[in-house]
N, C-alpha and C positions, 0 to 999 in steps of 0.2 A: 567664302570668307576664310575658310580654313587654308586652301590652297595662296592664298596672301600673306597668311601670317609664316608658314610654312619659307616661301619663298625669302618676305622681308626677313626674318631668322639666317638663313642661308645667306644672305647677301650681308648682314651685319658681322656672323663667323667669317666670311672669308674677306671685309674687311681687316677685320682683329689680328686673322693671321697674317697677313699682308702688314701688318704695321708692325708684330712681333719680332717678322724673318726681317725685316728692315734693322729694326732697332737692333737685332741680333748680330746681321753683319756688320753694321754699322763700329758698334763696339770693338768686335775684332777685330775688323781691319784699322782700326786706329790706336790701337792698343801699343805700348811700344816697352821693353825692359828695360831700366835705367843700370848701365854695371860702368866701371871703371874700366880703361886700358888693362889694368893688370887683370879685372876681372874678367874681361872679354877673351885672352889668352889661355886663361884657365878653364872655359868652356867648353865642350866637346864642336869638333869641326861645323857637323852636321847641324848642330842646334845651331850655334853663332850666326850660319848662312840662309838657316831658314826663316828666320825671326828678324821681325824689327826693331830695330835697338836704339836706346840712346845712351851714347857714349860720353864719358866725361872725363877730362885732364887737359892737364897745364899746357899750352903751347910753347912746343922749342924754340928756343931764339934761333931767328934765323930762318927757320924754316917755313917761314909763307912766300909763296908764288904768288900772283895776281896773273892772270891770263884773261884772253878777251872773252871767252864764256865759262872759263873753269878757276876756280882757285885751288891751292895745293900747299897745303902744310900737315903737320904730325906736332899729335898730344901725347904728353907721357902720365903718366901714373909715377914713381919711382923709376926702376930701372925697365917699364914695360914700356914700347912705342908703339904707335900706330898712325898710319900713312892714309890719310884722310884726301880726298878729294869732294870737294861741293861746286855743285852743280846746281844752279837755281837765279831766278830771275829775284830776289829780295836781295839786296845790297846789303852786307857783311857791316855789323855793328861796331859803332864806333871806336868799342873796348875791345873791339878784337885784337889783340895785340903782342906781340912775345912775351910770355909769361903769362899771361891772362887765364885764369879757366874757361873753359871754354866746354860745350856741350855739343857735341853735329847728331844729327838724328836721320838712320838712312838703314843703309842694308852691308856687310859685311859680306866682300867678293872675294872666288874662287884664288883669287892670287894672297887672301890675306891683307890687300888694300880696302877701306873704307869707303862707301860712295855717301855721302850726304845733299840730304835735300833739304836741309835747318840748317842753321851755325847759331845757336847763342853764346854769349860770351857776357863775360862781369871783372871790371879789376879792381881785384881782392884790395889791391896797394891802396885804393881809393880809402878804405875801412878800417885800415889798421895803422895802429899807433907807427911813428916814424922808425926806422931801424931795426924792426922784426925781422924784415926779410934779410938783411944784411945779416943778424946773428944767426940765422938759420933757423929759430923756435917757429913752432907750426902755431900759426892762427887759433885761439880758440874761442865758441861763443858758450852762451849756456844752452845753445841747441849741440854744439857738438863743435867739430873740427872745419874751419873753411877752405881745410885741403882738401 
């Protein structure tokens, strides 16, 4: 009897761990930083390229490509840009569109170009009283700034 209990004890521990080291990697490999363009410049090289990031800022007008498996545009922050390429089988959001914010979620390549395997996107212009953008004042809510 003893050599039972023994056994089913062993067999419940190495369940437990088995669900822990799961739940463990789990977490980190889906884990991602949210920084802006300007933030992501300001980063050291090494970290930028190791980590999974999610990046956020305005879309250049102008600057989306459409291609048969890749799209290609660049998000600015201020005066900071970054050259985004997404790759991915989900069809690019309605609002995706020049000026739009926009979110791509990927990995940060040895050239300083973006690869993205996300694109979200939201226009702001939707939300905000008429003429704001034309005078240039920044968006604000009482969570904070929707720049």
């Amino acid at each position: 009897m003893r050599a039972t209990t023994w056994k089913f004890g062993i067999l419940i521990t190495l369940i437990l761990a088995t669900l822990g080291w799961l739940a463990f990697t789990g977490i980190r490999d889906s884990k991602s930083y949210f920084v802006t363009v300007a933030e992501l410049k300001r980063l050291p090289p090494a970290q930028a390229r190791s980590e999974r990031l999610r990046v956020s800022g305005d879309v250049v007008p102008g600057s989306i490509r459409k291609g048969a498996t890749e799209t290609d545009f660049r998000i600015a922050t201020g005066a900071a840009v970054l050259q985004v390429a997404y790759v991915g089988t989900d069809p690019l959001p309605d609002t995706f569109v020049n000026n739009a914010q926009a979110v791509a979620e990927g990995r940060l390549l040895p050239n300083g170009s973006f690869r993205a395997r996300g694109v979200q996107a939201k226009c702001a212009s939707k939300y905000e009283p008429k003429g704001m953008r034309a005078k240039g004042a920044a968006m604000t809510t009482s969570a904070g700034s929707m720049n």
